[in-house]
Each structure stands twice: as structure tokens, then as C-alpha cells.
mmCIF file of the protein (N, C-alpha, C, O) and its ligand, coordinates in Angstrom:
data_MODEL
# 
_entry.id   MODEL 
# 
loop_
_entity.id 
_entity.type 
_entity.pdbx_number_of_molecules 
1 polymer     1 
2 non-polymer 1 
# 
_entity_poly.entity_id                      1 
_entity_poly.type                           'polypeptide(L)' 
_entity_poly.nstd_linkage                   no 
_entity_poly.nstd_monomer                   no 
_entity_poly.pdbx_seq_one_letter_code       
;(UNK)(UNK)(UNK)(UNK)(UNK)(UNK)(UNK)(UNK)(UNK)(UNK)(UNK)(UNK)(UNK)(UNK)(UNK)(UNK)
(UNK)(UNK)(UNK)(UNK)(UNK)(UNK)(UNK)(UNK)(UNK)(UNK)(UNK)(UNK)(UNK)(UNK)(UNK)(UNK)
(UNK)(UNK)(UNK)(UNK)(UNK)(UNK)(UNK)(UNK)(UNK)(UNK)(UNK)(UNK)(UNK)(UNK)(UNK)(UNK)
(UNK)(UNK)(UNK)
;
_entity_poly.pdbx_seq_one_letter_code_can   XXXXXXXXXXXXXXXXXXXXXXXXXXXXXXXXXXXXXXXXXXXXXXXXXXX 
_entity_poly.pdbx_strand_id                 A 
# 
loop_
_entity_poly_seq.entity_id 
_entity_poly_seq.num 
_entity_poly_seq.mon_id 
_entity_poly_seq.hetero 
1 1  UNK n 
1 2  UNK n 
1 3  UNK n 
1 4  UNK n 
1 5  UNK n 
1 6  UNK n 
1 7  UNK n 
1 8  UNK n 
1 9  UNK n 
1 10 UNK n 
1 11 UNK n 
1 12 UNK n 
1 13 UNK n 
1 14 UNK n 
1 15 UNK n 
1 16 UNK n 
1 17 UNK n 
1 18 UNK n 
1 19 UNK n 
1 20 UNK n 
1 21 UNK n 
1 22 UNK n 
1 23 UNK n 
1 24 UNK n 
1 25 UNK n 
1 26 UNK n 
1 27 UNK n 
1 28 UNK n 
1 29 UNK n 
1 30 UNK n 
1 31 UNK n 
1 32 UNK n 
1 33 UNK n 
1 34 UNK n 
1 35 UNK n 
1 36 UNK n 
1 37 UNK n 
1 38 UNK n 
1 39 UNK n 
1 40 UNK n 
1 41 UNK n 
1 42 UNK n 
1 43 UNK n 
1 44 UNK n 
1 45 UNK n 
1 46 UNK n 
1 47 UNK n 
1 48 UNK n 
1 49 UNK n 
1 50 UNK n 
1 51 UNK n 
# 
loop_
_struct_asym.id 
_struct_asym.entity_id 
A 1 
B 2 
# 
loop_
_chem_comp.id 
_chem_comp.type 
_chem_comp.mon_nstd_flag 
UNK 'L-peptide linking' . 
ZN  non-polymer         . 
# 
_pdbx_entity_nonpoly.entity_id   2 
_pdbx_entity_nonpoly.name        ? 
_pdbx_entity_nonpoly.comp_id     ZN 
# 
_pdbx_nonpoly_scheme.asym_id         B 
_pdbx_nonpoly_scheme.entity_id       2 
_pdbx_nonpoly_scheme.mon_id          ZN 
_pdbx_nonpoly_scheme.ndb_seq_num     1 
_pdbx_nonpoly_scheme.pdb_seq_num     101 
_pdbx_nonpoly_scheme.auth_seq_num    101 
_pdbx_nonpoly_scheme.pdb_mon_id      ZN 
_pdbx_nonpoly_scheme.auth_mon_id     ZN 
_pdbx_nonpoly_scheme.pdb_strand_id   A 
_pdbx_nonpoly_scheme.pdb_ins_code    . 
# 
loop_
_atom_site.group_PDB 
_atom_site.id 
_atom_site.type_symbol 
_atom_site.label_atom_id 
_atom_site.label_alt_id 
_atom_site.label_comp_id 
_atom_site.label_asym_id 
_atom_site.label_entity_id 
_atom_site.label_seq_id 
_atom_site.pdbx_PDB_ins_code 
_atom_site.Cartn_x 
_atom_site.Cartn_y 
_atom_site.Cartn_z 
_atom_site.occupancy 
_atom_site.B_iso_or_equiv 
_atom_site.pdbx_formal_charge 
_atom_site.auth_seq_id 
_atom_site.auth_comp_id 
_atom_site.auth_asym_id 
_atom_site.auth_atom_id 
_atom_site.pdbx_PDB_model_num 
ATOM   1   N  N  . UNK A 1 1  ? -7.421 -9.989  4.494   1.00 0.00 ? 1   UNK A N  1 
ATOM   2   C  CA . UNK A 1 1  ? -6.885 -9.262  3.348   1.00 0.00 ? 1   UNK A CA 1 
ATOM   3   C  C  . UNK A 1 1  ? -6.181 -7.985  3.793   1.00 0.00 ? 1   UNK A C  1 
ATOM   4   O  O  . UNK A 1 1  ? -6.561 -7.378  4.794   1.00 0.00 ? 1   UNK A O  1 
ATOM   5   N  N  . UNK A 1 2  ? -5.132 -7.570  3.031   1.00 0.00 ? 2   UNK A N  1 
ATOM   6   C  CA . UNK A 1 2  ? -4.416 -6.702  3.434   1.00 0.00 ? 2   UNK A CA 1 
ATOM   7   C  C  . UNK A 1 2  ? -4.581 -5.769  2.184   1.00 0.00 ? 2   UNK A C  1 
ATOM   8   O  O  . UNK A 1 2  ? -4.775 -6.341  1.111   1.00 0.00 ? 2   UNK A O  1 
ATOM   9   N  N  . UNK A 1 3  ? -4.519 -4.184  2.198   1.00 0.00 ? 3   UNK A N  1 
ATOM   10  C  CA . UNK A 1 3  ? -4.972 -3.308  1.398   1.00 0.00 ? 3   UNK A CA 1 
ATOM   11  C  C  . UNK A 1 3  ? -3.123 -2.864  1.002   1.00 0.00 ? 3   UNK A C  1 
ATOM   12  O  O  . UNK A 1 3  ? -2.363 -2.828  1.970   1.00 0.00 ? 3   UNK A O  1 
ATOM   13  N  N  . UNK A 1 4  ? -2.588 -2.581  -0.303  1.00 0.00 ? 4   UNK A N  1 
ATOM   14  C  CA . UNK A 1 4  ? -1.396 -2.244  -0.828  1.00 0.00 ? 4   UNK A CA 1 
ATOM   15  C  C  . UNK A 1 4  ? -1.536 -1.325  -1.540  1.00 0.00 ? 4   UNK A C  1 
ATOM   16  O  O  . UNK A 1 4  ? -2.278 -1.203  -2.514  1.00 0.00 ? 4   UNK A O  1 
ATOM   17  N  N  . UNK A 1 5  ? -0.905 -0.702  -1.138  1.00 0.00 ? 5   UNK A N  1 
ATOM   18  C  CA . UNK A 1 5  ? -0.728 0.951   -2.199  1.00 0.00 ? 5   UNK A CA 1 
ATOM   19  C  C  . UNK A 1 5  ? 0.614  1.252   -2.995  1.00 0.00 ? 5   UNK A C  1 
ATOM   20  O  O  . UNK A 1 5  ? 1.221  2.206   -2.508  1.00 0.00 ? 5   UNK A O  1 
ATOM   21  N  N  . UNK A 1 6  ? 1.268  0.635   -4.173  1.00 0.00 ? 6   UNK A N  1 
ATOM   22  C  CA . UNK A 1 6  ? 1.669  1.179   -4.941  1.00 0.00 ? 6   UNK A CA 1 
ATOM   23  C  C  . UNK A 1 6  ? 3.036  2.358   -4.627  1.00 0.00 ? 6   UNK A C  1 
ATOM   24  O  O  . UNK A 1 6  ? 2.807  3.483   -5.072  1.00 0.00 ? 6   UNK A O  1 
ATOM   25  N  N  . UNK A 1 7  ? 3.836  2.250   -4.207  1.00 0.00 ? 7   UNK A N  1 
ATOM   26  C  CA . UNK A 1 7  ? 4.910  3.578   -3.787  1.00 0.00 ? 7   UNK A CA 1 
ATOM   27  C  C  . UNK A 1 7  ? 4.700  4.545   -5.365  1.00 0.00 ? 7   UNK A C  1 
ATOM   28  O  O  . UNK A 1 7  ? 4.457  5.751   -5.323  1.00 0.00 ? 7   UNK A O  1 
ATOM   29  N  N  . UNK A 1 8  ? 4.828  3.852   -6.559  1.00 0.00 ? 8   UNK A N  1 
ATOM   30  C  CA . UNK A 1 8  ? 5.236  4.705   -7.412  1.00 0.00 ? 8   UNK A CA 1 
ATOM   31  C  C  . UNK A 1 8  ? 4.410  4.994   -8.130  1.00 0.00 ? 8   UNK A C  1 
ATOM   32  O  O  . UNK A 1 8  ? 4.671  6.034   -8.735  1.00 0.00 ? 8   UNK A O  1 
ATOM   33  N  N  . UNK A 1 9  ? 2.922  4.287   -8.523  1.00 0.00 ? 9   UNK A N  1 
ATOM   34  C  CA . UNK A 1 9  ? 1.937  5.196   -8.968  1.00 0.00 ? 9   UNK A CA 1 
ATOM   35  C  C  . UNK A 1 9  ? 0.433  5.413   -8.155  1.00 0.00 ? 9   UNK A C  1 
ATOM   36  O  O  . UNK A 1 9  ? -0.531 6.124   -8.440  1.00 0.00 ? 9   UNK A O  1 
ATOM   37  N  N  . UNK A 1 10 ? 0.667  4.525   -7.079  1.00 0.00 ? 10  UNK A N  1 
ATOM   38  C  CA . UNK A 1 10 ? -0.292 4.965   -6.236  1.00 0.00 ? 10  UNK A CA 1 
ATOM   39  C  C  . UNK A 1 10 ? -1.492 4.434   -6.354  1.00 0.00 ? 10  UNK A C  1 
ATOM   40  O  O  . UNK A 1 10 ? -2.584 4.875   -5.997  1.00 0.00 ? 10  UNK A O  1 
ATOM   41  N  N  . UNK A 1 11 ? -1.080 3.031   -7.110  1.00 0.00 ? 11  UNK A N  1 
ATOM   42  C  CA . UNK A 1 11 ? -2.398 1.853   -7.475  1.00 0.00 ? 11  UNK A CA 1 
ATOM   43  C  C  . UNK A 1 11 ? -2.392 1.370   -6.186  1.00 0.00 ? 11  UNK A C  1 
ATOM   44  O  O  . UNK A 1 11 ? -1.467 1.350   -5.374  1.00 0.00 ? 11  UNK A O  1 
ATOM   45  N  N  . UNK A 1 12 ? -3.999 0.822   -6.048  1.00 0.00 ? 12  UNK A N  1 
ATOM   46  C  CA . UNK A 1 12 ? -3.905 -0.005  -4.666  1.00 0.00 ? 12  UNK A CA 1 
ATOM   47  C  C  . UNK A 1 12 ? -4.564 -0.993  -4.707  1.00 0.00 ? 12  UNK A C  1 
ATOM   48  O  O  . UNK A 1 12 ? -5.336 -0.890  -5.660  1.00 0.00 ? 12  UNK A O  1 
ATOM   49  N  N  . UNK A 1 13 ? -4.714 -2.068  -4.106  1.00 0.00 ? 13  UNK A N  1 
ATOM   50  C  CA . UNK A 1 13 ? -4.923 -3.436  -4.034  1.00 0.00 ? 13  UNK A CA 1 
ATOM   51  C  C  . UNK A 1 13 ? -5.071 -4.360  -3.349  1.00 0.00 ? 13  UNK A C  1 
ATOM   52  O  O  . UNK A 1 13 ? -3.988 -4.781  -2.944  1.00 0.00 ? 13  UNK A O  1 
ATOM   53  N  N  . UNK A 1 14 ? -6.182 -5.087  -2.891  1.00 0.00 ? 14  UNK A N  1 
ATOM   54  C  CA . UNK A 1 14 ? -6.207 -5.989  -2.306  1.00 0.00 ? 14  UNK A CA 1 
ATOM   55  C  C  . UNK A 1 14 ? -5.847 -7.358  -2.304  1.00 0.00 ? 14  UNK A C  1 
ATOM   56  O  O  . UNK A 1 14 ? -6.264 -8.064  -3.222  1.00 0.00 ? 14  UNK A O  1 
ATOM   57  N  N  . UNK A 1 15 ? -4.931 -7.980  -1.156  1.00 0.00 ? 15  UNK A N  1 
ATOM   58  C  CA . UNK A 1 15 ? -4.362 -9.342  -1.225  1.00 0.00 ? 15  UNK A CA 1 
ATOM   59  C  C  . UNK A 1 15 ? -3.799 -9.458  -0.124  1.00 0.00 ? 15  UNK A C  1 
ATOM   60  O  O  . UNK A 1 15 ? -3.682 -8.732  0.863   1.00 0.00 ? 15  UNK A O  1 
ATOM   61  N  N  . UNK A 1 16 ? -3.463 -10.451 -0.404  1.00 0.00 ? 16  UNK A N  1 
ATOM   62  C  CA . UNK A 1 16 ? -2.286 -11.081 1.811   1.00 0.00 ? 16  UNK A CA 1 
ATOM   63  C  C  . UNK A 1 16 ? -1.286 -10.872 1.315   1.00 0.00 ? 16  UNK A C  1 
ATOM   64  O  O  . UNK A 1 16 ? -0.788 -10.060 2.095   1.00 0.00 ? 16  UNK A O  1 
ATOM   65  N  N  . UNK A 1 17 ? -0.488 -11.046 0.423   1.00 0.00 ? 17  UNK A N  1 
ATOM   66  C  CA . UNK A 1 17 ? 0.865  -10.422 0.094   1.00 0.00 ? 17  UNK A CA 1 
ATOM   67  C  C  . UNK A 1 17 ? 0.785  -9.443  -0.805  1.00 0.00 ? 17  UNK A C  1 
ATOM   68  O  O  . UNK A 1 17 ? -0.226 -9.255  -1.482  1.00 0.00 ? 17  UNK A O  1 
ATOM   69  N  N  . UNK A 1 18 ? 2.141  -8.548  -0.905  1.00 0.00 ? 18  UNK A N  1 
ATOM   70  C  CA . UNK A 1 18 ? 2.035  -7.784  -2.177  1.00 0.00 ? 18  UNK A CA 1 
ATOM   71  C  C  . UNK A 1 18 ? 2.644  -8.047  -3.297  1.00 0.00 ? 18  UNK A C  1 
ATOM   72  O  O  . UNK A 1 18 ? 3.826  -8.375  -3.196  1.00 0.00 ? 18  UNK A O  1 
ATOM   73  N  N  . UNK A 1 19 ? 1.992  -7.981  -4.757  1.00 0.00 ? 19  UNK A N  1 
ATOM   74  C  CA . UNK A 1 19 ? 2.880  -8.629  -5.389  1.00 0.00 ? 19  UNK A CA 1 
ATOM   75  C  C  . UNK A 1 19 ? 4.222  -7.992  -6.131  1.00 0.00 ? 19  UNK A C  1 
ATOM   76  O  O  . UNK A 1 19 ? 4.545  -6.900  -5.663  1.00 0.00 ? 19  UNK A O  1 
ATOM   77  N  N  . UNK A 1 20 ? 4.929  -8.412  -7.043  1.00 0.00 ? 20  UNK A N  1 
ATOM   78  C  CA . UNK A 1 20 ? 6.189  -7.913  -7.174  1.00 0.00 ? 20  UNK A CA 1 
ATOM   79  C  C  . UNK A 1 20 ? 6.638  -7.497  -7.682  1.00 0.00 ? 20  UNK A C  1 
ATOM   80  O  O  . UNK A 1 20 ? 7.801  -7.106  -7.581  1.00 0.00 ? 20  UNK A O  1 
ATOM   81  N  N  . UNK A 1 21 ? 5.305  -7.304  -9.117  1.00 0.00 ? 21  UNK A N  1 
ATOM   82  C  CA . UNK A 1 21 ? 5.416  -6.225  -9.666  1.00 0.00 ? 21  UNK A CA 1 
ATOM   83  C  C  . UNK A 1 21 ? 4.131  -5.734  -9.742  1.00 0.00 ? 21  UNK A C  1 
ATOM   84  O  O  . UNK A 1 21 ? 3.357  -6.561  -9.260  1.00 0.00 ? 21  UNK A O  1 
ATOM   85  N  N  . UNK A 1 22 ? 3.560  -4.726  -10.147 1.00 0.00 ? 22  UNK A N  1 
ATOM   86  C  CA . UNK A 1 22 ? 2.435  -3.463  -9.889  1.00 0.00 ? 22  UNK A CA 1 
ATOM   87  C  C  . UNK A 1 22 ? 2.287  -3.917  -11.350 1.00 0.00 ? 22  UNK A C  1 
ATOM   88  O  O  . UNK A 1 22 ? 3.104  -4.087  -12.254 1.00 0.00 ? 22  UNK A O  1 
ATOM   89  N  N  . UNK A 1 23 ? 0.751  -4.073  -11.247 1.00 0.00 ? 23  UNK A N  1 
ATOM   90  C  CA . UNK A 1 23 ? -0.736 -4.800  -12.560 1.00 0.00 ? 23  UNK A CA 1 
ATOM   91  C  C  . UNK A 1 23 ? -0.271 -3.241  -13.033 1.00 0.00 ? 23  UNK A C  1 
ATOM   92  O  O  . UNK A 1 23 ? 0.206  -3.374  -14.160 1.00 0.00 ? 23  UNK A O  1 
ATOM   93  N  N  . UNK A 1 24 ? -0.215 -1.766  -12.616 1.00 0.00 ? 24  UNK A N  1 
ATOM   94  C  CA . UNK A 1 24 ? -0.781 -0.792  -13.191 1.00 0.00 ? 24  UNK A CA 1 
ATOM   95  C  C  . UNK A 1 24 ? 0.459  -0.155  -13.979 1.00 0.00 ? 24  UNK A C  1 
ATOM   96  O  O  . UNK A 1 24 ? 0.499  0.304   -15.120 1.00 0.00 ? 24  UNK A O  1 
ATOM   97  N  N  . UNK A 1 25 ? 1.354  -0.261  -13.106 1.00 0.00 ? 25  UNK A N  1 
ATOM   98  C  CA . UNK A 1 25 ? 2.689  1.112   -13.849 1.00 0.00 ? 25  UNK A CA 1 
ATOM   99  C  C  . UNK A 1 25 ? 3.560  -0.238  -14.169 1.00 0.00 ? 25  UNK A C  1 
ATOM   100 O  O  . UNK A 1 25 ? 4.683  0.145   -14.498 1.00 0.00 ? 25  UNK A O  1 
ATOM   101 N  N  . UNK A 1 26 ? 3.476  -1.808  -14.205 1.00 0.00 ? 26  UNK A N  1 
ATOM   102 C  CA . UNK A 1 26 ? 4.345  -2.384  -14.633 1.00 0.00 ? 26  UNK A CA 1 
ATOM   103 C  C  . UNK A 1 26 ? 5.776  -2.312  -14.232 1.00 0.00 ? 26  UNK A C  1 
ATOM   104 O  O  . UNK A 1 26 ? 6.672  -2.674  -14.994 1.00 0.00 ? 26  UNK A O  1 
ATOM   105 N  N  . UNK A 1 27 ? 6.056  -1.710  -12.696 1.00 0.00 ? 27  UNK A N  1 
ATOM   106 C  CA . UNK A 1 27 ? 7.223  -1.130  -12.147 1.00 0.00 ? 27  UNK A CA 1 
ATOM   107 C  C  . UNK A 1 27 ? 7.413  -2.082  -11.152 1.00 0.00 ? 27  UNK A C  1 
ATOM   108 O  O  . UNK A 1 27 ? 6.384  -2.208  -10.487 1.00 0.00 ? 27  UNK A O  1 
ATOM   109 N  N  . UNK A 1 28 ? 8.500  -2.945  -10.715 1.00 0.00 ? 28  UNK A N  1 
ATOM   110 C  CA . UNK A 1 28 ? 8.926  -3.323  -9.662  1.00 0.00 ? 28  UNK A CA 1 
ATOM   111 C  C  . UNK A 1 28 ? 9.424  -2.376  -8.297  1.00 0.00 ? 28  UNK A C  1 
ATOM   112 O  O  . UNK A 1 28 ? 10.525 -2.057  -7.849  1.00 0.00 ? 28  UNK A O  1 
ATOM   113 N  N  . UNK A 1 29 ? 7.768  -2.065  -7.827  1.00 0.00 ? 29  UNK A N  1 
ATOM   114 C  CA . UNK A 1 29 ? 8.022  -0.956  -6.939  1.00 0.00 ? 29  UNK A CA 1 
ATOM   115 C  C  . UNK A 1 29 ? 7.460  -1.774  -5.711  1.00 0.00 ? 29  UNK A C  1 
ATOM   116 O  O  . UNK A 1 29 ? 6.954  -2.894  -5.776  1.00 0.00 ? 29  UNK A O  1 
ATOM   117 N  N  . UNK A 1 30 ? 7.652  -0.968  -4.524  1.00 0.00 ? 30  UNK A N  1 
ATOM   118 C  CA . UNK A 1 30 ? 7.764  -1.444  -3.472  1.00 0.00 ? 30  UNK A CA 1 
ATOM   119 C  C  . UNK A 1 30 ? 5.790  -1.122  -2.861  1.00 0.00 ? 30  UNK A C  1 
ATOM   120 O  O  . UNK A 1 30 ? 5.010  -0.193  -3.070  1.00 0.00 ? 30  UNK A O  1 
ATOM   121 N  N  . UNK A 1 31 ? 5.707  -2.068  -2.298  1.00 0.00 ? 31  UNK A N  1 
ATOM   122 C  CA . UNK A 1 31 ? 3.828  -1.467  -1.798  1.00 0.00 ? 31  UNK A CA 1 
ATOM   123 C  C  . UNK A 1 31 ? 3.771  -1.457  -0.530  1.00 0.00 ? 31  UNK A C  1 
ATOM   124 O  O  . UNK A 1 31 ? 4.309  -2.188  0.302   1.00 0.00 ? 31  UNK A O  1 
ATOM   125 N  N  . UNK A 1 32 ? 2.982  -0.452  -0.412  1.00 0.00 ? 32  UNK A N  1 
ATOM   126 C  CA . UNK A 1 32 ? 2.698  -0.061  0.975   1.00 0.00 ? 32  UNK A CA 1 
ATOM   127 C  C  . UNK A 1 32 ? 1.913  -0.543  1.973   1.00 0.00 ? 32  UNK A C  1 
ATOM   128 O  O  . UNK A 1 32 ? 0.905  -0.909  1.369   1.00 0.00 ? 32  UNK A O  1 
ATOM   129 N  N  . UNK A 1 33 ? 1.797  -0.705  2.798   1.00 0.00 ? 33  UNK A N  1 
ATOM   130 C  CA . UNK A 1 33 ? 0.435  -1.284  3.605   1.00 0.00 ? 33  UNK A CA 1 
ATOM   131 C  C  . UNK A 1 33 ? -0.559 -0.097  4.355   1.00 0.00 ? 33  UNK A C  1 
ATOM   132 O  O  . UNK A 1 33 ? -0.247 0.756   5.186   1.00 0.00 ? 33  UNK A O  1 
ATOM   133 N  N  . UNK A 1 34 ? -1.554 -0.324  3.875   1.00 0.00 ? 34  UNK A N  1 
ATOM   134 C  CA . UNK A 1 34 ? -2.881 1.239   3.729   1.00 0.00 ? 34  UNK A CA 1 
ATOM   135 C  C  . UNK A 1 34 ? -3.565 0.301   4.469   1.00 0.00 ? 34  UNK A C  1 
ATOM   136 O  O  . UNK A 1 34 ? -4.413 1.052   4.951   1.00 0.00 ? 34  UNK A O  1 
ATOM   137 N  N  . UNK A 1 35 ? -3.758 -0.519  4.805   1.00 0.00 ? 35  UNK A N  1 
ATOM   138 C  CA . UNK A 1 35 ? -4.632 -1.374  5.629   1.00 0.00 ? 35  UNK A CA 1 
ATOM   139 C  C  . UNK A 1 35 ? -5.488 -0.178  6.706   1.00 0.00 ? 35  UNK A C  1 
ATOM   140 O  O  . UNK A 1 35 ? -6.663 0.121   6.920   1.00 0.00 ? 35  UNK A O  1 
ATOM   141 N  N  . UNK A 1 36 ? -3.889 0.349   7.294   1.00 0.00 ? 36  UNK A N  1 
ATOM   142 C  CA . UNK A 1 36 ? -4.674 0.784   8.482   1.00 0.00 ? 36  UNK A CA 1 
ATOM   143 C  C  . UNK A 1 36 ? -4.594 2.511   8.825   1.00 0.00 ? 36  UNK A C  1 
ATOM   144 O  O  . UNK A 1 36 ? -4.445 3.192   9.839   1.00 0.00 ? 36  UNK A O  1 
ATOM   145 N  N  . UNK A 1 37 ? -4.751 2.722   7.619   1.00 0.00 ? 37  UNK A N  1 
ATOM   146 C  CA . UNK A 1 37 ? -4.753 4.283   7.190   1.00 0.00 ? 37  UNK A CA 1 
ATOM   147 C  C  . UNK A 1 37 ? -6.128 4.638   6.990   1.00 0.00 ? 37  UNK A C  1 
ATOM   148 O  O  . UNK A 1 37 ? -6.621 4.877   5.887   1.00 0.00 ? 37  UNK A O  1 
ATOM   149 N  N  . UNK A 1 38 ? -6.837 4.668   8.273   1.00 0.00 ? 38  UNK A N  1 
ATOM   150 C  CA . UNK A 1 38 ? -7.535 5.420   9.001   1.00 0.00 ? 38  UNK A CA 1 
ATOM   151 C  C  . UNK A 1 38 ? -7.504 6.377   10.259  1.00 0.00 ? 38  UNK A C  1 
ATOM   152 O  O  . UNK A 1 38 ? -6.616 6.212   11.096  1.00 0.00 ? 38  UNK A O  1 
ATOM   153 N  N  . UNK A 1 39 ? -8.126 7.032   10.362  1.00 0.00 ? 39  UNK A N  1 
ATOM   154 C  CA . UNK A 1 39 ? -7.523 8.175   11.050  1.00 0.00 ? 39  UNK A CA 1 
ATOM   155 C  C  . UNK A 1 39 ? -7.952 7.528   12.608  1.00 0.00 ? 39  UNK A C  1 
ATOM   156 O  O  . UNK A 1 39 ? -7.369 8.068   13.548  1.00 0.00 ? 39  UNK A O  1 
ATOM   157 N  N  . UNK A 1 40 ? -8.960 6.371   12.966  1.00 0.00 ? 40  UNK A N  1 
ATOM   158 C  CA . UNK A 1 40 ? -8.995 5.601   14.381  1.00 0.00 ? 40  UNK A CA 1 
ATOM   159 C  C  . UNK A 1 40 ? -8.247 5.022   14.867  1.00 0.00 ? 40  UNK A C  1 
ATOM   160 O  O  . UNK A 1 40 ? -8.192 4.581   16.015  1.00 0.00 ? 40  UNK A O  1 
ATOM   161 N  N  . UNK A 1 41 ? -7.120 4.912   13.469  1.00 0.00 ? 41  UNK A N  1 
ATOM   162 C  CA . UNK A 1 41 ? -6.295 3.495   13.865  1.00 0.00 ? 41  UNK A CA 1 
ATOM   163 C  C  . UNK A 1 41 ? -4.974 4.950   14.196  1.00 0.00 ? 41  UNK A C  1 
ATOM   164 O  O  . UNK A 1 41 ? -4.417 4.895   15.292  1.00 0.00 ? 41  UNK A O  1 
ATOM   165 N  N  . UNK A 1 42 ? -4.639 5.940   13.391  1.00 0.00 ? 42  UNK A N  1 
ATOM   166 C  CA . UNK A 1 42 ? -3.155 6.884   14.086  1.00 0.00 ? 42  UNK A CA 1 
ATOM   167 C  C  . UNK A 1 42 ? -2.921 6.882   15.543  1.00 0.00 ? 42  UNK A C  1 
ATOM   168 O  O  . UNK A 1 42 ? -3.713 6.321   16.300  1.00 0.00 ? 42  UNK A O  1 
ATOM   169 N  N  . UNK A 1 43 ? -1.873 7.484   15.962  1.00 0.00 ? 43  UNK A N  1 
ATOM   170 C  CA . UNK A 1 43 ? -0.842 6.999   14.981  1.00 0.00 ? 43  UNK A CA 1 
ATOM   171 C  C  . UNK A 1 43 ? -0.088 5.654   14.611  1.00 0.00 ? 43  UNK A C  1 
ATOM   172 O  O  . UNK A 1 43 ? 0.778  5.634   13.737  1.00 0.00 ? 43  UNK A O  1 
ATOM   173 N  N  . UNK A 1 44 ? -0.375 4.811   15.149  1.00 0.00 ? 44  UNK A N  1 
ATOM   174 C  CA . UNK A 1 44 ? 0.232  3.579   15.073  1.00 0.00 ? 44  UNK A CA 1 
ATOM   175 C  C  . UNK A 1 44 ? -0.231 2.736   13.981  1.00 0.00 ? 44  UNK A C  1 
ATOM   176 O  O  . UNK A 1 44 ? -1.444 2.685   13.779  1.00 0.00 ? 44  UNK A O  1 
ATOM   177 N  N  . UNK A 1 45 ? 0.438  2.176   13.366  1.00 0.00 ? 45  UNK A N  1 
ATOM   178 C  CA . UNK A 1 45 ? 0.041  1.483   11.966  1.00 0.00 ? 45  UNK A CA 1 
ATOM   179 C  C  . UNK A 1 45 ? 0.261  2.184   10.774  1.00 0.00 ? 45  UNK A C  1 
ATOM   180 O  O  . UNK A 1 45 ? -0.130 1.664   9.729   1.00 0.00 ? 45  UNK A O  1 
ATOM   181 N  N  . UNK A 1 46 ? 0.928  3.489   10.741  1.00 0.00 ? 46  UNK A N  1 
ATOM   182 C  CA . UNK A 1 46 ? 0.662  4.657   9.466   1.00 0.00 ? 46  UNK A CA 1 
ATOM   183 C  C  . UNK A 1 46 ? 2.062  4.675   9.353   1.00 0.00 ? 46  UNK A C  1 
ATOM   184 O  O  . UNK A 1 46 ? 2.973  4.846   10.163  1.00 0.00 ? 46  UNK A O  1 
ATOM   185 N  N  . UNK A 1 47 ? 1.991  4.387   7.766   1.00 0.00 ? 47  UNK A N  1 
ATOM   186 C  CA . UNK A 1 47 ? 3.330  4.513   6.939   1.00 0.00 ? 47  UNK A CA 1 
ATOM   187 C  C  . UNK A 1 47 ? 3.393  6.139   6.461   1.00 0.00 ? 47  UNK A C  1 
ATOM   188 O  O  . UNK A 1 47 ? 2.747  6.797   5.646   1.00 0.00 ? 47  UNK A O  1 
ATOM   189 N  N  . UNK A 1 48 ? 4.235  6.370   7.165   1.00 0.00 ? 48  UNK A N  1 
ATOM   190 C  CA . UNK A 1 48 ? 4.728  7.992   6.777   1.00 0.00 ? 48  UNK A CA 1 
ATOM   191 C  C  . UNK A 1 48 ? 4.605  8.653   5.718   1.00 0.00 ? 48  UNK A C  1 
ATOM   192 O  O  . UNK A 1 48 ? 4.411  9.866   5.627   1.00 0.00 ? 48  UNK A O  1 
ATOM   193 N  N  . UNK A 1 49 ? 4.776  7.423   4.377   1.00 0.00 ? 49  UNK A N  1 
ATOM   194 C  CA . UNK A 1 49 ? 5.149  7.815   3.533   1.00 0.00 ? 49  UNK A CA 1 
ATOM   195 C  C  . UNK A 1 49 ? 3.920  7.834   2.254   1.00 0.00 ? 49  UNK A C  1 
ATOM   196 O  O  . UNK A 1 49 ? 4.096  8.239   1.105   1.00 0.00 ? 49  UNK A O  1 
ATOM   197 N  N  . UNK A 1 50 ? 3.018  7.433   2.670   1.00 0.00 ? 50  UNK A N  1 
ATOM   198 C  CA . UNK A 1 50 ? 1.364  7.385   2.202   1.00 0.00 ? 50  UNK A CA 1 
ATOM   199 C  C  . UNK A 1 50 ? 0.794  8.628   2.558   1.00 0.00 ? 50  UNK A C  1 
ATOM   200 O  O  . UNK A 1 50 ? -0.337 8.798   2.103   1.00 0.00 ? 50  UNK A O  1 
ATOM   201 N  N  . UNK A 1 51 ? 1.263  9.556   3.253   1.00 0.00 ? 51  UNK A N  1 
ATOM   202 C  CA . UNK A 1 51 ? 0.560  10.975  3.606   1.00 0.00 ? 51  UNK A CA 1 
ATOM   203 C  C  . UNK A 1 51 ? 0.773  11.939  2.227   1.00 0.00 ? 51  UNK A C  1 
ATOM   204 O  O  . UNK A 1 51 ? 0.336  13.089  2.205   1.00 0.00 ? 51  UNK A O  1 
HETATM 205 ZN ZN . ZN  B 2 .  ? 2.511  1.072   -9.675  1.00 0.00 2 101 ZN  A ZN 1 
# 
């Protein structure tokens, strides 16, 4: 399972893909992968844009 975070309201979610539109803000927004947004796993694996 892969963990998805929401670009535009910051819902997150578990699944193997992300889907294509967001259950929460109803926005065809883009999701992030938080999987590995832990601080053992930096820097490699960290989407910039989740900080
Ligand atoms: Zn959303």
C-alpha cells in the first residue's frame, strides 16, 4: 500500500494507486506520495512539496 496526500486539501489515503479525484475536496487534484515521509527514510523519497 502506498500512503497519498491530497496536493489541494491535504486529505490522505491509503491505496496502490491514487485516485482521480479526491473522496474529500471533490477536486481533480494531483496526490502525493507520503509513503516515505519519514524523517529515516530523508532525504531520498521526500516530495518537496509535502513540507
Ligand atoms: Zn483534496
Amino acid at each position: 500500500m502506498t500512503t497519498w496526500k491530497c496536493s489541494n486539501c491535504g486529505y490522505t489515503m491509503e491505496a496502490n494507486t491514487p485516485p482521480n479525484q479526491c473522496p474529500s475536496c471533490k477536486e481533480k487534484c494531483e496526490f502525493l506520495d507520503t509513503t516515505c515521509y519519514i524523517p529515516d527514510c530523508a532525504p531520498t523519497g521526500v516530495d518537496e512539496r509535502i513540507k
